[in-house]
Residue frames relative to the residue before (quaternion, step in Angstrom):
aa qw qx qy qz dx dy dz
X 1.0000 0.0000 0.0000 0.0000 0.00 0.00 0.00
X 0.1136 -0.8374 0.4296 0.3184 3.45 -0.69 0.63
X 0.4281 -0.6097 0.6098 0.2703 3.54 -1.45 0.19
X 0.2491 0.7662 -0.5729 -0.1509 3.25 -1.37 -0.11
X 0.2990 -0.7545 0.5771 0.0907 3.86 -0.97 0.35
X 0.0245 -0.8691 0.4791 -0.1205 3.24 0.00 1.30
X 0.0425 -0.7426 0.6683 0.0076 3.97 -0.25 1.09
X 0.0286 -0.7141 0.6911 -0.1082 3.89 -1.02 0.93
X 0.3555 0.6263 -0.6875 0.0930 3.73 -0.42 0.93
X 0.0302 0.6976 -0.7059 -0.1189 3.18 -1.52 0.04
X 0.3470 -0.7121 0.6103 -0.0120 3.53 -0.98 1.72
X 0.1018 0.6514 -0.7384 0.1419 4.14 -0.40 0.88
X 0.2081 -0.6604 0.7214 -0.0153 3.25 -1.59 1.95
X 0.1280 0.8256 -0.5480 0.0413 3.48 -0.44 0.42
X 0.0228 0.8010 -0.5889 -0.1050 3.59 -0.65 0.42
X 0.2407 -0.7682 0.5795 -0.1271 2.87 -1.47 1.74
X 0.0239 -0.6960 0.7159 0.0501 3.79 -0.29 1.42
X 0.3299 -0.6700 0.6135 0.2568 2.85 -1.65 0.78
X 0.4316 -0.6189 0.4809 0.4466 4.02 -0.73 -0.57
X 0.0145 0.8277 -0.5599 -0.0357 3.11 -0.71 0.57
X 0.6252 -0.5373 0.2406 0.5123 3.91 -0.56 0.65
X 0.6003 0.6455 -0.3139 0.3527 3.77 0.87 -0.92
X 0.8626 0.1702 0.2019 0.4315 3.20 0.14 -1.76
X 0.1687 -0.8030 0.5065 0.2649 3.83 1.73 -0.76
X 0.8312 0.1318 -0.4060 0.3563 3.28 0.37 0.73
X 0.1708 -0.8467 0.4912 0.1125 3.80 -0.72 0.08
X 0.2658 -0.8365 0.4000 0.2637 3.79 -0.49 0.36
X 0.0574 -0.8119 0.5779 -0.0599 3.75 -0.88 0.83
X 0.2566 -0.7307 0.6279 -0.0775 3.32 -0.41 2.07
X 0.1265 0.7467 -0.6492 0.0715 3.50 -1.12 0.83
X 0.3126 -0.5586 0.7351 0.2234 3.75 -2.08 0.83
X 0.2280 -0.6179 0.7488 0.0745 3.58 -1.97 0.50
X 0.4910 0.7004 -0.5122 0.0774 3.51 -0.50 0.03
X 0.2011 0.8058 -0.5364 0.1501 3.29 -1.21 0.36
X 0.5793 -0.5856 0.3996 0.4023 4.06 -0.19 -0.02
X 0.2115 -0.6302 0.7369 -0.1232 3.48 -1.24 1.53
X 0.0814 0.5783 -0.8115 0.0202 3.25 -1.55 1.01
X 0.6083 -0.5250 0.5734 0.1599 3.37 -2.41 0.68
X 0.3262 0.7662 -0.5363 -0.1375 2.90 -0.61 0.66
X 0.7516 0.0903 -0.4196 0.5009 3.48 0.46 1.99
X 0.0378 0.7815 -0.6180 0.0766 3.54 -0.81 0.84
X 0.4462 0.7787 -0.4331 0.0833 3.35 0.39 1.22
X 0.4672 -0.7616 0.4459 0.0540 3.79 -1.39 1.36
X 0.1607 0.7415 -0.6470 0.0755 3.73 -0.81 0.46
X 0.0799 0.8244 -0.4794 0.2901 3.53 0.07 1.52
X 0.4664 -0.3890 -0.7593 0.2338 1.50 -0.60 2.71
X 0.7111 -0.5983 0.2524 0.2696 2.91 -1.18 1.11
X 0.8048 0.3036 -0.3255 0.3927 3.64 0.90 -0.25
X 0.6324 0.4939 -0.2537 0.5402 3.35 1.32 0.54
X 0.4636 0.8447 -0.1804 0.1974 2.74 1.10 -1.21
X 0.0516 0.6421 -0.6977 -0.3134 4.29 -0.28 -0.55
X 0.3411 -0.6394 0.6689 0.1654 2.23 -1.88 0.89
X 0.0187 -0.8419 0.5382 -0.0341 3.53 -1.40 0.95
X 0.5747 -0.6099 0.4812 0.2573 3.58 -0.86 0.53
X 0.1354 -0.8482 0.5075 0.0688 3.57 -0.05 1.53
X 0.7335 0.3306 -0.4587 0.3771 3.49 0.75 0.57
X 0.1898 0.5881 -0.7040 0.3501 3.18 0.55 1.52
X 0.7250 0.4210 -0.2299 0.4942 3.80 0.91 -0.53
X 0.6878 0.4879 -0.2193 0.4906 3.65 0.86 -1.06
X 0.4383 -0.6301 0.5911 0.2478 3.58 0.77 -1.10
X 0.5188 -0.6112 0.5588 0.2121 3.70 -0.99 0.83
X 0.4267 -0.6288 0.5210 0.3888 3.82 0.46 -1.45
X 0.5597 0.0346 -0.7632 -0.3209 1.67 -1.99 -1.29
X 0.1939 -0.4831 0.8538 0.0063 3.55 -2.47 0.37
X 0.3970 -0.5453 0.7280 0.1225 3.00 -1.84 0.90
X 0.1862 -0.7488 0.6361 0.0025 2.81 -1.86 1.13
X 0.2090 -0.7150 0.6570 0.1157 3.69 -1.26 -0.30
X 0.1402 0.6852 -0.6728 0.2414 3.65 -0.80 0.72
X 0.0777 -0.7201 0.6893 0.0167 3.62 -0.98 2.07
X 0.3727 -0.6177 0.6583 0.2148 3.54 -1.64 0.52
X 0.2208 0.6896 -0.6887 -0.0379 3.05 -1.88 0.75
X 0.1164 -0.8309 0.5389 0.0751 3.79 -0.15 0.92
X 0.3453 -0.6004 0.6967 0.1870 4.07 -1.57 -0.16
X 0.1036 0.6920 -0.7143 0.0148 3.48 -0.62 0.77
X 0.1613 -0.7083 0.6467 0.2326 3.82 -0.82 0.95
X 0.7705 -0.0714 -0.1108 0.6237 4.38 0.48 -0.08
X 0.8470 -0.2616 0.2500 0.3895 3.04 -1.08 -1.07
X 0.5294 0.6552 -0.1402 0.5204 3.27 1.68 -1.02
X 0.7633 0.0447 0.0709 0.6406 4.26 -0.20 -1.33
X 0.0508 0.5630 -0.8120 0.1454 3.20 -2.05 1.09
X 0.0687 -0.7520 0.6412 0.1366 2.87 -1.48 0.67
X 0.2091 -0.8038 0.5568 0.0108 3.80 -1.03 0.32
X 0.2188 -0.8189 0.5292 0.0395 3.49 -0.59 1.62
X 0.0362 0.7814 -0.6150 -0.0998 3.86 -0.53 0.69
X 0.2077 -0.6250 0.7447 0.1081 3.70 -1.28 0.82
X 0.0025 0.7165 -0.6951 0.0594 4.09 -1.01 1.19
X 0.0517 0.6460 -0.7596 0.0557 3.72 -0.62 0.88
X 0.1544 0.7265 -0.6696 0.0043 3.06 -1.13 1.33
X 0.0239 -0.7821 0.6207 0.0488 3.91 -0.74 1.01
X 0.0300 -0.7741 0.6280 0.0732 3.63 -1.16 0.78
X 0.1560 -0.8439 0.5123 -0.0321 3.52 -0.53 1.35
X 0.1853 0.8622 -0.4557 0.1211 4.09 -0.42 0.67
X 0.0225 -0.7810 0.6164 0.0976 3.51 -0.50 0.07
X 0.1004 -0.7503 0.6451 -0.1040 3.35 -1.25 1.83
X 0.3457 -0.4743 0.6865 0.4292 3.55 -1.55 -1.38
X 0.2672 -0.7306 0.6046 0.1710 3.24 -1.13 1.52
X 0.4209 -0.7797 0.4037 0.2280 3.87 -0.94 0.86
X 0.7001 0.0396 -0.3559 0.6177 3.61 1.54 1.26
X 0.5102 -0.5538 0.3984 0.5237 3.39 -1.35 -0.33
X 0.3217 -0.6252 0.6734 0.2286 3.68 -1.67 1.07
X 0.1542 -0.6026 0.7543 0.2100 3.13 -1.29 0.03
X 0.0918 -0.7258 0.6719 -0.1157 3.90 -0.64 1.35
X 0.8445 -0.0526 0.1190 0.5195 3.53 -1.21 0.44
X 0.8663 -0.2808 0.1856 0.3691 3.67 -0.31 1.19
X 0.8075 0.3424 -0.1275 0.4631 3.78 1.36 -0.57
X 0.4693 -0.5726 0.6132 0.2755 3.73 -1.13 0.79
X 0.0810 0.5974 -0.7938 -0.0801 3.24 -0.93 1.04
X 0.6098 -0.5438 0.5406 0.2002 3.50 -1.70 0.87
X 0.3937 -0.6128 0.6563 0.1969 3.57 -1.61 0.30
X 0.7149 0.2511 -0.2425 0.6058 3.37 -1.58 0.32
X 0.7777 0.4232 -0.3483 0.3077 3.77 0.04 0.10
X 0.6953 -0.5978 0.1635 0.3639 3.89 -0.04 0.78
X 0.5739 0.7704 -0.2458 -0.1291 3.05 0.38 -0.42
X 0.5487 -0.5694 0.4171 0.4481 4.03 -0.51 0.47
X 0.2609 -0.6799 0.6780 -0.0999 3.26 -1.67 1.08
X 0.0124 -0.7671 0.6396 0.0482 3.65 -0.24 1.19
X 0.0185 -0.7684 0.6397 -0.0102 3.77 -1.28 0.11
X 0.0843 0.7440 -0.6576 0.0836 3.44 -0.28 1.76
X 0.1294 0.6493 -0.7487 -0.0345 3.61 -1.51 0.00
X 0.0023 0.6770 -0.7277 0.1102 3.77 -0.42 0.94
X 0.1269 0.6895 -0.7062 0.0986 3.18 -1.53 0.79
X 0.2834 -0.6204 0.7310 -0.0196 3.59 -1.62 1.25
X 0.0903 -0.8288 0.5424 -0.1039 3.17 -0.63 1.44
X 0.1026 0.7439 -0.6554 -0.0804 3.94 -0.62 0.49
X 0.0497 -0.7937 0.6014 0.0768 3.09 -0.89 1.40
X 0.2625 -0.6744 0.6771 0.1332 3.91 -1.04 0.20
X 0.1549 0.7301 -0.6517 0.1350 3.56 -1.35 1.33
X 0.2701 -0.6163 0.7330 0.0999 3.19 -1.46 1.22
X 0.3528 -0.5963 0.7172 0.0749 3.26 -2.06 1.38
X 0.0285 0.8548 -0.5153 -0.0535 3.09 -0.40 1.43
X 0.5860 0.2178 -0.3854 0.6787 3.89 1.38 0.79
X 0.1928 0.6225 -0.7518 -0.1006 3.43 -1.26 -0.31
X 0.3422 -0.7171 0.5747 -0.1959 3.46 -0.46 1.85
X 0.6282 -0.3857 0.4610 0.4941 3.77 -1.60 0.11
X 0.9168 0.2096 -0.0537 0.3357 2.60 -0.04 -1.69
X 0.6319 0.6628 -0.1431 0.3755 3.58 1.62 -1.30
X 0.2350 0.7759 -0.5845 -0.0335 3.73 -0.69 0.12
X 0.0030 0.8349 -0.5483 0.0483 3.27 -0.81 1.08
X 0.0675 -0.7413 0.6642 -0.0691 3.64 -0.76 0.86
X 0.0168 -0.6645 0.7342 -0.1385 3.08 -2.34 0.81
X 0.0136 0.8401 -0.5286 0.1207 3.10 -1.22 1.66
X 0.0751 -0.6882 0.6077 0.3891 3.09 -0.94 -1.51
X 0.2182 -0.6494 0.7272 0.0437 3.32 -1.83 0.56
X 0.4091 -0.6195 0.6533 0.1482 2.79 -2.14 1.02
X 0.2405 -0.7704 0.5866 0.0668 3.38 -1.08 0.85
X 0.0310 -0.7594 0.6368 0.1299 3.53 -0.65 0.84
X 0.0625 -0.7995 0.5897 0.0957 3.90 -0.56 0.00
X 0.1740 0.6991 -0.6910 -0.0594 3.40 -1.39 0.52
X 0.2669 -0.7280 0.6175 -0.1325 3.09 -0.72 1.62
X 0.0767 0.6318 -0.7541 0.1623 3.62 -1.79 0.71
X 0.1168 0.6318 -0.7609 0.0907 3.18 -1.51 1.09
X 0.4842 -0.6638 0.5467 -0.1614 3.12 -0.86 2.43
X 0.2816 0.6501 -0.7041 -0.0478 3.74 -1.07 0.54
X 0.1457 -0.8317 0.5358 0.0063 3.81 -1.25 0.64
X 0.1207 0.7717 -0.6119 0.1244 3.83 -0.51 1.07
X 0.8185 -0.1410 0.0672 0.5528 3.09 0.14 1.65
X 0.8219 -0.0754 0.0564 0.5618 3.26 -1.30 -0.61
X 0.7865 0.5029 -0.2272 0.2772 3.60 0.51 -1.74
X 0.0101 0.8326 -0.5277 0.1679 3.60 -0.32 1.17
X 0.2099 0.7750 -0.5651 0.1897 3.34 -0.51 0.98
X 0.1206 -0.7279 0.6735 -0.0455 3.85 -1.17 1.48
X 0.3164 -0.5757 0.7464 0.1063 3.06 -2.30 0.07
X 0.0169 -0.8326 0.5487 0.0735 3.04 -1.06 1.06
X 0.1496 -0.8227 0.5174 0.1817 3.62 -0.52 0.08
X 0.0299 0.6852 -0.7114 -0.1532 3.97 -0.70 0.16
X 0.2561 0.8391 -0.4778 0.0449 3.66 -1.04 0.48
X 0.2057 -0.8282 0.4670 0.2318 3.66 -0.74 0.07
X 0.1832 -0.7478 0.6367 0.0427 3.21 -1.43 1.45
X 0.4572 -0.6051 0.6257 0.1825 3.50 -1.34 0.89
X 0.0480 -0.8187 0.5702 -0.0484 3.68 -1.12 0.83
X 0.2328 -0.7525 0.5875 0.1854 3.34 -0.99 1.03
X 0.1369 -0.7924 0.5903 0.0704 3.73 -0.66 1.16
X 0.0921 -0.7670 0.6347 -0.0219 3.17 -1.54 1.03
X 0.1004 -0.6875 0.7191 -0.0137 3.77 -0.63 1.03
X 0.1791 0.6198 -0.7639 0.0142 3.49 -1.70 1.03
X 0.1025 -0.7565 0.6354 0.1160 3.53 -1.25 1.05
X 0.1839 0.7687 -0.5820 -0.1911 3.41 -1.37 -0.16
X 0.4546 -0.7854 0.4086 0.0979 3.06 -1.26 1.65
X 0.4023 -0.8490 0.3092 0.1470 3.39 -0.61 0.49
X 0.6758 -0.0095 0.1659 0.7181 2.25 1.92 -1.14
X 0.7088 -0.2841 0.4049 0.5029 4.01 -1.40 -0.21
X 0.8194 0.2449 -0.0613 0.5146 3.69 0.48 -1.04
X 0.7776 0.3829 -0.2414 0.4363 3.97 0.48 -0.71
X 0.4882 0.6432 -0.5893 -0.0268 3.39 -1.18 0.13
X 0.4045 -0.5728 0.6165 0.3580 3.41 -1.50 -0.36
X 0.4764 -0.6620 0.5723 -0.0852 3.02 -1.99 1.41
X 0.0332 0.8030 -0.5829 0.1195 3.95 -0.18 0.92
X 0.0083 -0.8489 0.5272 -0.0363 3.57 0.06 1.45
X 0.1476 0.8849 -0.4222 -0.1299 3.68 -0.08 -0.15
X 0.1779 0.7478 -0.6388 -0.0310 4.03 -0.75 0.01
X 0.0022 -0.7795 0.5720 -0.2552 3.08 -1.04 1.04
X 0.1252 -0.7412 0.6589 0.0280 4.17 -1.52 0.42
X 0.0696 0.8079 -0.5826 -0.0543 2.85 -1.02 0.04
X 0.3627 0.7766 -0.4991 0.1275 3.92 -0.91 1.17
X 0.6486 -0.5126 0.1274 0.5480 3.31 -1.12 0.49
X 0.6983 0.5410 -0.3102 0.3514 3.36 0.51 -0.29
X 0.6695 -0.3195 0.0396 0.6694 3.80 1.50 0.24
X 0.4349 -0.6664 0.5784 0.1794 2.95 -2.01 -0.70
X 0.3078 0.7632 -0.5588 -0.1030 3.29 -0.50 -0.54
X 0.3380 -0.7471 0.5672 -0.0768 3.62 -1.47 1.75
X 0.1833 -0.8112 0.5493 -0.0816 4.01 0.14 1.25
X 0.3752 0.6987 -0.5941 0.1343 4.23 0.86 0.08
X 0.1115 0.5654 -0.8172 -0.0089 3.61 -2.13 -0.06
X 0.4786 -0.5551 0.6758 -0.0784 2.76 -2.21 1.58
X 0.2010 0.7192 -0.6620 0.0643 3.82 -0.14 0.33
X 0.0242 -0.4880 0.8461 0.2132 3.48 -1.76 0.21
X 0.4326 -0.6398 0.6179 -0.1472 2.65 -1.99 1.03
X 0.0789 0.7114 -0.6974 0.0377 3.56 -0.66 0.93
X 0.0968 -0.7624 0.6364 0.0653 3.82 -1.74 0.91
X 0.2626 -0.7731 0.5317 0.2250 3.05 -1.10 0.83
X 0.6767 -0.6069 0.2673 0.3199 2.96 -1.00 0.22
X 0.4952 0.6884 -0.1681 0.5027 3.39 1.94 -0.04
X 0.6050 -0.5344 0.3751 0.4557 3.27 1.32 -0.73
X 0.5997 0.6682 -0.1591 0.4106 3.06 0.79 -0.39
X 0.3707 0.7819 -0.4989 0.0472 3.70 -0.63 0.54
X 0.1608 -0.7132 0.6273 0.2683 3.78 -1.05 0.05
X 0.4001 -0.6168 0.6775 0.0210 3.02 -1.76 0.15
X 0.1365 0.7036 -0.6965 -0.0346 3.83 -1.45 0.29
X 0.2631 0.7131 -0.6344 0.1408 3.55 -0.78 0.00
X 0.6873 -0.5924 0.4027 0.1205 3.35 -1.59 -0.90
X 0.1296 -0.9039 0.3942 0.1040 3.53 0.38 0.70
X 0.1001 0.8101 -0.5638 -0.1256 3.92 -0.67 -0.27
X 0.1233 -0.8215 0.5537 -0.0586 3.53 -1.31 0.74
X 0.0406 0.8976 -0.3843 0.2118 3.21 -0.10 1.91
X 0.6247 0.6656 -0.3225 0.2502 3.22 -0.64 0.30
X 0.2941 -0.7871 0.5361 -0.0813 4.08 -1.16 -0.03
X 0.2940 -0.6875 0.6288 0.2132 3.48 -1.37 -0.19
X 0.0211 -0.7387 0.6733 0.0206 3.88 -0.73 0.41
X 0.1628 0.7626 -0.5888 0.2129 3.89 0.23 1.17
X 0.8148 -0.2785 0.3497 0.3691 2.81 -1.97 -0.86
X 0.7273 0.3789 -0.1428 0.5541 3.57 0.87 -1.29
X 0.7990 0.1727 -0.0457 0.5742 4.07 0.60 -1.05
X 0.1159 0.6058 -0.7608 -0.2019 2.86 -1.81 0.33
X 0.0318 0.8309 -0.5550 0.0241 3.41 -0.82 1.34
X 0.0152 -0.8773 0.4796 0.0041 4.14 -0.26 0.68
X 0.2039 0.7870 -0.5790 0.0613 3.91 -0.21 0.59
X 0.1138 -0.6833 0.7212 -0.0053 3.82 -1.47 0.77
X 0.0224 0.7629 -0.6377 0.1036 2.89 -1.36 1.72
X 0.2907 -0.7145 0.6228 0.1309 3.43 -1.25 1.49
X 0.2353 -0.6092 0.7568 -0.0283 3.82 -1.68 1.06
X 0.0068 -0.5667 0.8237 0.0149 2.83 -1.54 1.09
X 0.1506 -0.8341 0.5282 -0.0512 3.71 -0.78 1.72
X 0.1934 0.7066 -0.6805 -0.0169 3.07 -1.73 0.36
X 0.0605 -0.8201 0.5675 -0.0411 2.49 -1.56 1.56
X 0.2618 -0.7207 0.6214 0.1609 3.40 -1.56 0.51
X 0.0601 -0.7980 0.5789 -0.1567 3.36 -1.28 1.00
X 0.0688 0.8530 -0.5158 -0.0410 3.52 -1.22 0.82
X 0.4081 -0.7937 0.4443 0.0780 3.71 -1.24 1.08
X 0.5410 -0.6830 0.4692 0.1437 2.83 -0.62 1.89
């Protein structure tokens, strides 16, 4: 029978002044959270030998609750910048349905074993509003990715992982459109893309404000993407259903 134990957080600081007629900027703390499931997480380490296999025969699909705070910098109307910290770790223990060979070892089929799956990443991302319109808002940046990643297989004693620390450049894109004083909808996006992988950060929010400060959000997030080199080939896609709450200083 399998078991599995799955922990999924992801923590995103971001500060977000708003402008305001006084002072042009304004601050706006927000939570995200809601339930993420996998739907792909596959590994073939090293990549030219390697088997590839499907790591949520061990980890599980979900759904898992999540959590993700905002904090963003706006110096005027024009340049902001916005730090995000993302620890994700999936942990599980299945029965793989051949033997993999993974980092130098034969792990057996039909035999338990535990499946770990980190990819944490700290992101600083910088973006210039080049319209802000009634109704239109439109923005363009770029972001630094850091990542530290690990994919873990265990059978018994025998235990063997990959780690990776690296940095990825991102091209960020933000388009809003407002409907009203209190409604709109929210298109965030960062993302890469080369022969050697990808990786694709988007969310959909509609938005309601009160007039207090306050507002929440629900919409839709996704998270894609990998590396297909010399040493790894590693690919996973995750779907969010979100909601958030948030208030303006």
């Amino acid at each position: 029978m399998k078991t599995r134990f799955t922990v999924y957080i992801v923590l995103t600081f971001s500060a977000f002044f708003i402008a305001n007629p006084a002072s042009g900027a304004g601050l706006n703390l927000a939570a995200e959270t809601g339930t993420v499931w996998f739907a792909r997480n596959d590994i073939r380490i090293p990549a030219d030998d390697g088997t590839r296999f499907d790591l949520l025969d061990l980890t599980g699909s979900g759904p898992d609750p999540y959590i993700r705070l905002f904090a963003s910098y706006e110096f005027n109307n024009r340049h902001s910048l916005r730090l995000n910290i993302a620890p994700l770790r999936v942990d599980g223990t299945g029965i793989l349905d051949k033997d993999v060979f993974f980092e130098g070892s034969t792990f057996e089929s039909d035999v338990p074993t535990k499946g770990t799956y980190k990819f944490n990443t700290y992101r600083l991302t910088y973006r210039w509003m080049y319209h802000r319109g009634t109704n239109w808002h439109g923005g363009i940046g770029g972001a630094l990715l850091v990542r530290d990643a690990k994919v873990e297989l265990q059978q018994g004693p025998l235990k063997e992982s990959n780690t990776d620390l690296g940095f990825v450049p991102l091209l960020h894109l933000y388009g809003g459109y407002f409907f009203n004083d209190r409604v709109s909808a929210i298109l965030d996006i960062e993302g890469a893309g080369a022969s050697q992988g990808r990786a694709i950060d988007a969310a959909l929010r509609f938005v309601y404000e009160w007039p207090s400060g306050w507002h929440a959000a629900a919409g839709y997030r996704t998270l894609e993407g990998g590396a297909d080199n010399n040493s790894v080939y590693t690919f996973a896609w995750l779907h969010f259903v979100l909601f958030e709450i948030g208030y303006a200083f």
